[in-house]
C-alpha positions in Angstrom: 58.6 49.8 -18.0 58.7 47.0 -15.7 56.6 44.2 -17.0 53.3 43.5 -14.7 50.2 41.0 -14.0 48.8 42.2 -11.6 44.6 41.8 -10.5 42.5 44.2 -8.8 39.3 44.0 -7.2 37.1 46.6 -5.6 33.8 47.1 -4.3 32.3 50.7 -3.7 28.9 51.5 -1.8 27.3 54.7 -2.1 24.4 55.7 0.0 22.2 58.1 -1.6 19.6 60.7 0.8 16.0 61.6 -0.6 14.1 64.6 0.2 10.5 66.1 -0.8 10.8 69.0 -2.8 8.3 71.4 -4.1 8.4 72.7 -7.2 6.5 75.2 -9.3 2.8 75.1 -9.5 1.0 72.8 -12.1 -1.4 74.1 -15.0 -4.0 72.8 -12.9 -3.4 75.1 -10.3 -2.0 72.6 -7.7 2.1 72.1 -6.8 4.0 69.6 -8.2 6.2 67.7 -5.4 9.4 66.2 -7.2 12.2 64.0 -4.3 15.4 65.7 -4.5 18.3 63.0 -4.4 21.7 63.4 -3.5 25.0 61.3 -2.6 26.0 61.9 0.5 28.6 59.0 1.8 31.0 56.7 -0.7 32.6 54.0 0.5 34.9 51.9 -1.3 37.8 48.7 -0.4 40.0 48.0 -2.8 43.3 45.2 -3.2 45.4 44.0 -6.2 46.6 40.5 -6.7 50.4 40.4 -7.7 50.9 37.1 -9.9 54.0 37.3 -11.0 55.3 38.1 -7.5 53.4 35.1 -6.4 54.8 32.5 -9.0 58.6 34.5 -7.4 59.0 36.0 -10.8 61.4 39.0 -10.3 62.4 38.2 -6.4 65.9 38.0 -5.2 66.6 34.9 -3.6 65.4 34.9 0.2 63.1 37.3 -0.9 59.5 36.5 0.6 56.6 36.9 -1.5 54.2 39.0 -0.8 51.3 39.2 -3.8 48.7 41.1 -2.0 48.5 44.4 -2.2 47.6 46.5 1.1 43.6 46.7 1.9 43.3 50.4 0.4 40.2 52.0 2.0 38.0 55.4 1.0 35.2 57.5 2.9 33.6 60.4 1.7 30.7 62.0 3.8 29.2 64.8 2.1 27.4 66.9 4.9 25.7 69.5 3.2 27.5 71.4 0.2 29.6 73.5 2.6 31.1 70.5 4.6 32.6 67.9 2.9 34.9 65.2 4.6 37.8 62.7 3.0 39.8 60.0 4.0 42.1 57.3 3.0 43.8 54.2 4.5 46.2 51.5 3.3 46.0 48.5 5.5 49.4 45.9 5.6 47.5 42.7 5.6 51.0 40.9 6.2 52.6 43.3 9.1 48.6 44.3 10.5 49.4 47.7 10.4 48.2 50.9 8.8 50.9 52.1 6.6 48.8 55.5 5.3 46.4 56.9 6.1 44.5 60.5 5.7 41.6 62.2 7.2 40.7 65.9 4.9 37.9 67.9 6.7 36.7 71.2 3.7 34.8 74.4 4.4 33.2 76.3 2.4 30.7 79.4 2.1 28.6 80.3 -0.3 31.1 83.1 -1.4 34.1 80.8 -3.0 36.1 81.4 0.6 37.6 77.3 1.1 39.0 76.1 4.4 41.0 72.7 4.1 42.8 70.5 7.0 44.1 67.2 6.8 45.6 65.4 9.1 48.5 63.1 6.9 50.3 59.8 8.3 52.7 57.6 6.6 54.6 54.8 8.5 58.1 55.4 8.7 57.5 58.9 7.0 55.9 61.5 8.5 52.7 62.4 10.8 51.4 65.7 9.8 48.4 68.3 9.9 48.3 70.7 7.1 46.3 73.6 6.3 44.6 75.4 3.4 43.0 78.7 3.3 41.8 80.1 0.0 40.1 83.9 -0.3 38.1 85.0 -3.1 38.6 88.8 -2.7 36.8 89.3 -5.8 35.3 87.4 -8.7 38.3 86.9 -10.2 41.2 87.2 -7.3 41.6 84.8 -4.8 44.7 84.5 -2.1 45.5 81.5 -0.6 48.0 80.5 2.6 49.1 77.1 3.4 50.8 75.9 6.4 51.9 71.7 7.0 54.0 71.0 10.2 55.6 67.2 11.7 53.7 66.5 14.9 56.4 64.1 15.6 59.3 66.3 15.8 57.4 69.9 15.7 59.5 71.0 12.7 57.7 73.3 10.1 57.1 71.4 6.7 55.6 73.7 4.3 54.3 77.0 4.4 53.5 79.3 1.8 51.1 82.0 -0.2 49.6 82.3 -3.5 47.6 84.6 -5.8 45.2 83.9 -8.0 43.8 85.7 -11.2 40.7 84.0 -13.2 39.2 85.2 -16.2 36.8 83.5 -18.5 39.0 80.0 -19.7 42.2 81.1 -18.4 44.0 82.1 -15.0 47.3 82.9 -13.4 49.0 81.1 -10.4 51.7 82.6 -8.0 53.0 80.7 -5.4 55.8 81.3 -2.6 56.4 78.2 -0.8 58.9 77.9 2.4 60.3 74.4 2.7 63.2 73.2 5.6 65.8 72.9 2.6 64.4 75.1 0.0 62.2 78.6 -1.1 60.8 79.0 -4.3 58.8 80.8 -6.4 56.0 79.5 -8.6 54.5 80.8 -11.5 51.8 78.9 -14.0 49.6 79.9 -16.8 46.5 77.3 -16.8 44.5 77.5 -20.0 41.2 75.4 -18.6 40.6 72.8 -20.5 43.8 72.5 -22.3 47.0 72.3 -19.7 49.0 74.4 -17.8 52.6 76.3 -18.1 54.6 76.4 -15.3 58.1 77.6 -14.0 59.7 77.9 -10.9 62.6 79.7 -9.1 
C-alpha cells in the first residue's frame, strides 16, 4: 500500500422543502396540522490536498507537482419520489477542463417498474448514454435490460438482460451481458444483509 498524506475538504448544502399536512383529528374534535419536511436538492464540492506530492515526495525527476486534487462536484434533485436526478463532475483545476462528468435521470412508479439513463463522459475515455430498464412482473420477479453505446464512435458497449427472484432475506441474480470483446453469463446468490455469491461464465 502506497504510503499517503493527503487532506480533504468538503462542504455540502442541502435544501430541505416544507409542506402543511393534516393529520388525524384531535380529542378535542379539531385536526391537528403537522409540516411535512423533505430533502429535495444536495449539493456538495469536494478537493484533497496532496502533501507529500507537494514537498516532491515520490516524483520522478521533471515531474511537475501537482497537489490538488480535481474540484469533485455532486447534485441530487429529488423531484417527487418517482423522479429523482444525479450527477457528478471532476473539474482539472490545472488543465481547466472537466475530466468526468455524469448526469443519471431515474423513473419510477408506484409499482417497483425503474427506468434509469445516464449520460457518462470521461476525457480521453469514452462519451456514453446508457440505459436501465427494470420490471417487477410480480412481487418477487423482476426482468431487467440494459443497453450503453459510444456516441463518439456509435459502437455498441454493453447490452444485456437479467432475472430476478426475491424472497424474504434472500434473492437470485441472472445476468447475460454482451460486450465488444466478450459474452458472459452471471449468476449471484445475495443473502441481504450478509453478502453475495457470485460466478460467471
Amino acid at each position: 500500500v502506497s504510503p499517503e498524506n493527503i487532506v480533504t475538504y468538503s462542504i455540502t448544502n442541502f435544501l430541505i422543502s416544507r409542506m402543511p399536512q393534516i393529520s388525524v383529528k384531535t380529542s378535542q374534535g379539531g385536526e391537528a396540522v403537522t409540516d411535512k419536511t423533505s430533502q429535495f436538492c444536495r449539493f456538495k464540492l469536494e478537493q484533497s490536498y496532496d502533501i507529500n506530492q507537494a514537498r516532491g515526495i515520490g516524483l520522478e525527476a521533471g515531474d511537475e507537482k501537482r497537489p490538488f486534487s480535481p474540484i469533485g462536484a455532486e447534485l441530487d434533485i429529488f423531484w417527487i419520489p418517482q423522479v429523482v436526478m444525479n450527477s457528478d463532475a471532476k473539474w482539472d483545476v490545472y488543465d481547466n477542463r472537466l475530466d468526468e462528468g455524469n448526469v443519471e435521470l431515474r423513473l419510477s412508479d408506484l409499482r417497483g417498474d425503474t427506468l434509469t439513463t445516464e449520460y457518462r463522459y470521461t476525457r480521453f475515455e469514452t462519451q456514453s448514454i446508457f440505459a436501465d430498464l427494470l420490471l417487477r412482473l410480480t412481487d418477487a420477479v423482476s426482468t431487467g435490460f440494459v443497453y450503453e453505446r459510444n456516441i463518439r464512435t456509435g459502437q455498441r458497449l454493453k447490452a444485456g438482460v437479467r432475472l430476478l427472484y426475491r424472497a424474504g432475506c434472500w434473492g437470485i441474480n441472472l445476468n447475460y451481458l454482451d460486450e465488444p470483446s466478450n459474452r458472459r453469463f452471471e449468476f449471484s446468490i445475495d443473502l441481504f444483509g450478509l453478502g453475495e455469491i457470485s460466478a460467471a461464465y
